[in-house]
VEXKOLDREN-340964 format. One line per field, with one value per residue: residue number from 0; residue in three letters; y negated, z negated, x negated of N, C-alpha, C in turn. Coordinates in Angstrom, 1 decimal. Atoms other than C-alpha are relative to their C-alpha. Layout:
N
pos <- [NUM; ...]
code <- [ala; ...]
n.yy <- [Y; ...]
n.zz <- [Z; ...]
n.xx <- [X; ...]
ca.yy <- [Y; ...]
ca.zz <- [Z; ...]
ca.xx <- [X; ...]
c.yy <- [Y; ...]
c.zz <- [Z; ...]
c.xx <- [X; ...]
//
This chain:
137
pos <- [0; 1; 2; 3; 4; 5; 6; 7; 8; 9; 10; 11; 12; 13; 14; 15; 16; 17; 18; 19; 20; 21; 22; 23; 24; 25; 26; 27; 28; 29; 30; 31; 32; 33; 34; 35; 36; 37; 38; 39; 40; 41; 42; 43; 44; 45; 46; 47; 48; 49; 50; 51; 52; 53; 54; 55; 56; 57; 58; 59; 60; 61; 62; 63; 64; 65; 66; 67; 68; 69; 70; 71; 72; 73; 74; 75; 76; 77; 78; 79; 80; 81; 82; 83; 84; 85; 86; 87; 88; 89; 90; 91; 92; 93; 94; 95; 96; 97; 98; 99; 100; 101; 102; 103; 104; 105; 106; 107; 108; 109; 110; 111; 112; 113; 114; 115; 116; 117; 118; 119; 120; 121; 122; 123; 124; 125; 126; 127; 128; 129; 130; 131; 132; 133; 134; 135; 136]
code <- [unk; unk; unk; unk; unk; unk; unk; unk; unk; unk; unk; unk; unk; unk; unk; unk; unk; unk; unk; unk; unk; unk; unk; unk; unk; unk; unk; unk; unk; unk; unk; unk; unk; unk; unk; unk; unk; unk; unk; unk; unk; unk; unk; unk; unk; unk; unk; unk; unk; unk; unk; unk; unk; unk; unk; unk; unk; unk; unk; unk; unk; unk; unk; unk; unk; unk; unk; unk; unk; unk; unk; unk; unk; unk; unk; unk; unk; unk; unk; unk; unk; unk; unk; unk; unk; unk; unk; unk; unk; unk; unk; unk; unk; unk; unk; unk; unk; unk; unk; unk; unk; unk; unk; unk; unk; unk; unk; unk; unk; unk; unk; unk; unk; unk; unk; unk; unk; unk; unk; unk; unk; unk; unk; unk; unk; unk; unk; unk; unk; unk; unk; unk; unk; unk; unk; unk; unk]
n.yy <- [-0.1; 0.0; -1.3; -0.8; 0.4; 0.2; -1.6; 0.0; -0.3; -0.9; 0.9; -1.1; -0.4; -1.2; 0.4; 0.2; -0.9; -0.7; 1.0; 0.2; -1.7; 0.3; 0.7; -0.6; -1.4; 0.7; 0.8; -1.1; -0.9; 0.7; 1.0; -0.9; -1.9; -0.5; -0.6; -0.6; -1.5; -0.1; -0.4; 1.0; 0.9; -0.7; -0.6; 0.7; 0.7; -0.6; 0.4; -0.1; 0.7; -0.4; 0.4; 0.9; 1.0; 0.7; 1.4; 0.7; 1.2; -0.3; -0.7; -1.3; -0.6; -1.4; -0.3; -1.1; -0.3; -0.2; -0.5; 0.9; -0.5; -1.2; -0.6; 1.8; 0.9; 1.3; 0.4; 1.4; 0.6; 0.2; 0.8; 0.0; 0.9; -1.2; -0.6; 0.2; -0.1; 0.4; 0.7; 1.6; 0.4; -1.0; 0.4; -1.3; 1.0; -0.2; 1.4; -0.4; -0.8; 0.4; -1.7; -0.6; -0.6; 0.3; 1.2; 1.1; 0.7; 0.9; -1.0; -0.3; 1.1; 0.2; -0.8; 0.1; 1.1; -0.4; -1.0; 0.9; 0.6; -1.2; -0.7; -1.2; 0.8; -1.0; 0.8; -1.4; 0.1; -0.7; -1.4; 0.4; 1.1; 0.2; -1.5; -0.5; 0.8; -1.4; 0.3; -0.3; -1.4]
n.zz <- [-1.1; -1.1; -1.0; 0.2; -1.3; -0.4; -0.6; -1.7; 0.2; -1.2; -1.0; -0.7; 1.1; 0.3; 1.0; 1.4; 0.8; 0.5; 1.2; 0.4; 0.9; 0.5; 1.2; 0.8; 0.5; 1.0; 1.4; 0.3; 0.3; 0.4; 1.0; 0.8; 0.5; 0.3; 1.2; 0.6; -0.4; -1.1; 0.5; 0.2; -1.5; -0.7; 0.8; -1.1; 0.9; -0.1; 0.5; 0.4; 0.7; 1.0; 0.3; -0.6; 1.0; -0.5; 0.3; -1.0; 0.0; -1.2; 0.0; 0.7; 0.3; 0.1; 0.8; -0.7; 0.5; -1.3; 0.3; -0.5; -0.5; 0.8; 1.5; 0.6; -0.5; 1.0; -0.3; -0.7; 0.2; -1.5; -0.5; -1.8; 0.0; 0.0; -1.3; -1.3; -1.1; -1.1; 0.5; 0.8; 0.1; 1.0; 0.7; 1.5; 0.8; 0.6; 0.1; 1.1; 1.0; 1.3; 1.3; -0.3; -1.4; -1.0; 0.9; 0.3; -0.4; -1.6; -0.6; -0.1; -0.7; -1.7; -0.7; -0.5; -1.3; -1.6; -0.3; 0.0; -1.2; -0.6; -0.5; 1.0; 0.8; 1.1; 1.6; 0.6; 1.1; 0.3; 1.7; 0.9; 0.5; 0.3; 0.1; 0.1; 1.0; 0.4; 1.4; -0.4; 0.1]
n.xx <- [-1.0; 0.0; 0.9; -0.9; -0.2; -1.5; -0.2; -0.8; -1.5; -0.2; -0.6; -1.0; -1.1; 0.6; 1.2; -0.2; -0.4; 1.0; 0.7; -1.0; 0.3; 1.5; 0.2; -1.1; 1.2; 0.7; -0.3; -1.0; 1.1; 1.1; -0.3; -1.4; 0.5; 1.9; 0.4; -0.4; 0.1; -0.7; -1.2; -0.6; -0.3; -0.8; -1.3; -1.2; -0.5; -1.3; -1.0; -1.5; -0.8; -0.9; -1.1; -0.5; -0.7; -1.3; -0.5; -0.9; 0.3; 0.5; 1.2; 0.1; 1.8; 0.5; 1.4; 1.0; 1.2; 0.6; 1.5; 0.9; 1.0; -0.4; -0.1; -0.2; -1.3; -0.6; -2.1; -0.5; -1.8; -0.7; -0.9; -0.8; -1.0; -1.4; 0.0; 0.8; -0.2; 0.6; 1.3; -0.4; 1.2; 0.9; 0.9; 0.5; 0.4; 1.1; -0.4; 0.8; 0.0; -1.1; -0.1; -1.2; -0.4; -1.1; -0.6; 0.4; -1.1; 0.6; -0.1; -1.3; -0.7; 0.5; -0.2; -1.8; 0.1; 0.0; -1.2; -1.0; 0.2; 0.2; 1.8; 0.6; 0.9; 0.9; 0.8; 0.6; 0.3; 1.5; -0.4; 0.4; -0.9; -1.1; -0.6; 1.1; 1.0; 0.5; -0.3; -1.8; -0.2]
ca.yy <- [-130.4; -131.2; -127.5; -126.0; -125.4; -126.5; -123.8; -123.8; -123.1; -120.3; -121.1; -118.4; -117.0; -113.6; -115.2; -116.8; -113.6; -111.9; -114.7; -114.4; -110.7; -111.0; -113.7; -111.6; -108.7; -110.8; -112.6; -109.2; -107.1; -109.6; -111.7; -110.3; -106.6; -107.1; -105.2; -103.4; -99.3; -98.4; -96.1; -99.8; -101.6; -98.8; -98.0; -98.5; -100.9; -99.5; -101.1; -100.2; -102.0; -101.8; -104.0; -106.7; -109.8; -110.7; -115.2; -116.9; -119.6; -118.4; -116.5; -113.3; -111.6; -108.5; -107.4; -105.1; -103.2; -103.0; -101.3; -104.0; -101.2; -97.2; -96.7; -101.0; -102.2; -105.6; -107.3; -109.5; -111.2; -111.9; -114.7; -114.5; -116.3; -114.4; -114.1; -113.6; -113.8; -113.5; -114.0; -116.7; -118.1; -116.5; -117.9; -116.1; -118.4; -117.9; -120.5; -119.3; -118.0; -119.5; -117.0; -117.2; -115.7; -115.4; -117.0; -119.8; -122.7; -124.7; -121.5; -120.2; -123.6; -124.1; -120.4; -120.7; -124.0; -122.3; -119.3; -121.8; -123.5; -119.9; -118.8; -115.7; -116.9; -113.9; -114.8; -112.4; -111.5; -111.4; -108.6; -109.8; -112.5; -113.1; -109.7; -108.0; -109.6; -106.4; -108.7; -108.3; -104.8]
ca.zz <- [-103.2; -100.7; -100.3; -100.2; -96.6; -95.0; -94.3; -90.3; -90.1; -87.6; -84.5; -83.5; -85.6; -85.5; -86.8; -89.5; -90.4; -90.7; -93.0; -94.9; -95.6; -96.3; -99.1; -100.4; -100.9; -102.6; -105.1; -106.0; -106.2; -107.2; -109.4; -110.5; -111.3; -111.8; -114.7; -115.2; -114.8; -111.6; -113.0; -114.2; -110.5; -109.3; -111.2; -109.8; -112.3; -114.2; -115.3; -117.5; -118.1; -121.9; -121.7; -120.3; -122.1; -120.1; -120.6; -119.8; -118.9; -115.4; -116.0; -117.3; -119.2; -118.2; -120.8; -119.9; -120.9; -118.5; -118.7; -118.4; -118.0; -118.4; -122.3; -122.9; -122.8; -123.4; -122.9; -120.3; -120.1; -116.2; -115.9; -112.9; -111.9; -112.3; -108.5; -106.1; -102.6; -99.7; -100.9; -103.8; -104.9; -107.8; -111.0; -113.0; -115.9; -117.6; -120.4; -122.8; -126.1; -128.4; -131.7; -130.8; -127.5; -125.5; -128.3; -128.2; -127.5; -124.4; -122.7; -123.0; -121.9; -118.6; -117.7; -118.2; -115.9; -113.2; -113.5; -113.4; -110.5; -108.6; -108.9; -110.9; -113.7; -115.3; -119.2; -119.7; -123.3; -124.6; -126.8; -130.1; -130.3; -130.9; -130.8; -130.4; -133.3; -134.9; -138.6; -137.5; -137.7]
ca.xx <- [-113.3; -115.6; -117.3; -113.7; -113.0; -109.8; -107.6; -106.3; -102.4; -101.8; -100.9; -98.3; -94.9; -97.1; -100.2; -98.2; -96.5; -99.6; -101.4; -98.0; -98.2; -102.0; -101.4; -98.1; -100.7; -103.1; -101.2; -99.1; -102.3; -105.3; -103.1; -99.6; -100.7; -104.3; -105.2; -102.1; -101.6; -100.2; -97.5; -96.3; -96.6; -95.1; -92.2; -88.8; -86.8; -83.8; -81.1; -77.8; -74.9; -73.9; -71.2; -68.5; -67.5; -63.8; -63.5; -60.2; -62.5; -63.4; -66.7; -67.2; -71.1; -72.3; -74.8; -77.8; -80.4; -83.5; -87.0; -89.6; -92.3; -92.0; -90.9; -90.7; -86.8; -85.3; -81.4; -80.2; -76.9; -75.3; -73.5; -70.9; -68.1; -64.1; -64.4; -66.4; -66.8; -68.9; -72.8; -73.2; -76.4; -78.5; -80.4; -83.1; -83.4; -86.9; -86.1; -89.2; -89.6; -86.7; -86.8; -82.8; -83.0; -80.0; -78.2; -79.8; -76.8; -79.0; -79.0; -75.8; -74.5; -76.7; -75.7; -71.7; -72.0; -73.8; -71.2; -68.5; -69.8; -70.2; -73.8; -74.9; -77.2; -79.6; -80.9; -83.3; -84.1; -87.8; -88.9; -89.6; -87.0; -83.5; -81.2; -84.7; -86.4; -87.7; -87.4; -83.1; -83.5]
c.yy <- [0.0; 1.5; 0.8; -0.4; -0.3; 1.1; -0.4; 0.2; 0.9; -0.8; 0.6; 0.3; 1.4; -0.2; -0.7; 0.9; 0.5; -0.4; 0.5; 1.4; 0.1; -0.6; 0.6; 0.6; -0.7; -0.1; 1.4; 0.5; -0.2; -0.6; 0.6; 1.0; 0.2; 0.4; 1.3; 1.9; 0.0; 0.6; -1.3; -0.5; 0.4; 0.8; -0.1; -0.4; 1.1; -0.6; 0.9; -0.8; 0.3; -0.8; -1.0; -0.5; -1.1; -1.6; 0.1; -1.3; -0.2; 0.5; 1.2; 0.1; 1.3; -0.1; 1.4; 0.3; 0.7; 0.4; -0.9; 0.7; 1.9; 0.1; -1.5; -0.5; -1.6; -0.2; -1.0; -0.4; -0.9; -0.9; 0.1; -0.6; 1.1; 0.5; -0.4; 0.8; 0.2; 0.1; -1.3; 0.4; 0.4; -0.8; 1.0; -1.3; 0.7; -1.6; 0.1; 0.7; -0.3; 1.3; 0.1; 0.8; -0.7; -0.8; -1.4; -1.1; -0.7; 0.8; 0.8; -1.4; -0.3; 1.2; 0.1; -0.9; 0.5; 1.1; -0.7; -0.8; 0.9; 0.6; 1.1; -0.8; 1.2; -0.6; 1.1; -0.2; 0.3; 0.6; -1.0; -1.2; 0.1; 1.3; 1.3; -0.6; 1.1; -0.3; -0.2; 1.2; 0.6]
c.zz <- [1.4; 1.0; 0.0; 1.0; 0.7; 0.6; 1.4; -0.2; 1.0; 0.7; 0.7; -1.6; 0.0; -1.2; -1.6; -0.5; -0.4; -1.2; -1.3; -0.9; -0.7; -1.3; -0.9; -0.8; -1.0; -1.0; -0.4; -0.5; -0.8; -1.0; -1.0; -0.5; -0.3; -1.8; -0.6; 0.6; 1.2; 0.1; -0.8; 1.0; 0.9; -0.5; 0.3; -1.7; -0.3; -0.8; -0.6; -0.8; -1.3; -0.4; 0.7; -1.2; 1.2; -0.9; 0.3; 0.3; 1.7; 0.5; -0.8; -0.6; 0.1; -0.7; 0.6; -1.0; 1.2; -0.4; 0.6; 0.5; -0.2; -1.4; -0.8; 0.3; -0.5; 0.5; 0.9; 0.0; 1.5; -0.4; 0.8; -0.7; 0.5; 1.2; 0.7; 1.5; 1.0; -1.1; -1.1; -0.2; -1.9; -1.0; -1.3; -0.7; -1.1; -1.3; -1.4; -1.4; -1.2; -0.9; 0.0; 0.8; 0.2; -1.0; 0.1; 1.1; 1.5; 1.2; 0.4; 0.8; 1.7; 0.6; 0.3; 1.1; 0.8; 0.3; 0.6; 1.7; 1.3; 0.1; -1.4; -0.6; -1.0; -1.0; 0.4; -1.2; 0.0; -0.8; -1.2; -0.4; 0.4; -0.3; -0.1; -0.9; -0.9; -2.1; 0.2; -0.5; -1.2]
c.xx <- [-0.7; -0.9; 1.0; 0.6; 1.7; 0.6; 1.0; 1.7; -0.3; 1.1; 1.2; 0.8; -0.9; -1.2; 0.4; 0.7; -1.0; -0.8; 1.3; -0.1; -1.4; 0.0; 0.7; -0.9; -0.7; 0.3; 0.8; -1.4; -1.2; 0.5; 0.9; -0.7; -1.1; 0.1; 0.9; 0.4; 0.8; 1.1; 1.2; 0.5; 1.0; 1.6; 1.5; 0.9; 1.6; 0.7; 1.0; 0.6; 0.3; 1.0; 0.7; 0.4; 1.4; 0.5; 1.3; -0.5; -0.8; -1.2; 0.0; -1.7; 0.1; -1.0; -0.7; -1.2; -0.6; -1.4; -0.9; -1.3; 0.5; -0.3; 0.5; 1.6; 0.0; 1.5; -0.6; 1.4; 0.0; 1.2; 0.7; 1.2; 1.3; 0.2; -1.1; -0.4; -1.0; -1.3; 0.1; -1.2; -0.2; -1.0; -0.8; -0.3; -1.2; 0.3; -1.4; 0.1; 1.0; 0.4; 2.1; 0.6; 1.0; 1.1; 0.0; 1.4; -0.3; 0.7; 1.4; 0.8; 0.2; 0.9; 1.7; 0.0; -0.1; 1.0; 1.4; -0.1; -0.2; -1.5; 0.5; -1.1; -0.6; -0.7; -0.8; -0.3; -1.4; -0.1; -0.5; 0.8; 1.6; 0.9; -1.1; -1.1; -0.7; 0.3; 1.7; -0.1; -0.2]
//
């Protein structure tokens, strides 16, 4: 720790945007995407909806299918709340690898709540498990 030099703060809202952008770059370019093809980094994400699930419980599920890379899909399932207004607050739920996926009961629980309570609540599915289990198919 002690040959690892203290880093200054910028002293100006300019100089901390610039450090700001500087480290964005970094960690996106050096960390995130290091290694992977650039027709991946650069790809513009695509979504379609395949479906609506209408509650009478004051939430609705949009189901999705989304290209995690060109040619790679998987599912997500959108939580939202029967109305909404104005801006509401947003959860991507990363909940790990449960061989149930979006199935899985935890999951489904947390994400109605936060619907219920007005936030949007994205599951995403991982490939190789639950509705994408390849031993399902």
């Amino acid at each position: 720790m002690k040959r690892i030099p203290k880093p200054l703060p910028p002293a100006t809202a300019a100089q901390w945007t610039a450090e700001a952008r500087k480290l964005r770059q970094h960690v996106l370019e050096d960390i995130a995407s290091h290694g992977w093809p650039k027709e991946w980094v650069d790809s513009t994400p695509h979504f379609e909806q395949t479906g609506v699930i209408e509650t009478p419980h004051g939430y609705r599920l949009r189901k999705f299918r989304y290209e995690i890379v060109p040619g790679a899909y998987s599912t997500a399932i959108l939580y939202e709340p029967e109305t909404i207004t104005g801006r509401i607050p947003a959860i991507l739920n990363l909940v790990g690898h449960d061989p149930l996926g979006n199935l899985v009961e935890y999951e489904q629980k947390r994400c109605i709540n936060l619907a219920k309570q007005g936030m949007l609540a994205l599951s995403l599915g991982w490939p190789g498990f639950g509705e994408l289990d390849p031993a399902d198919k």
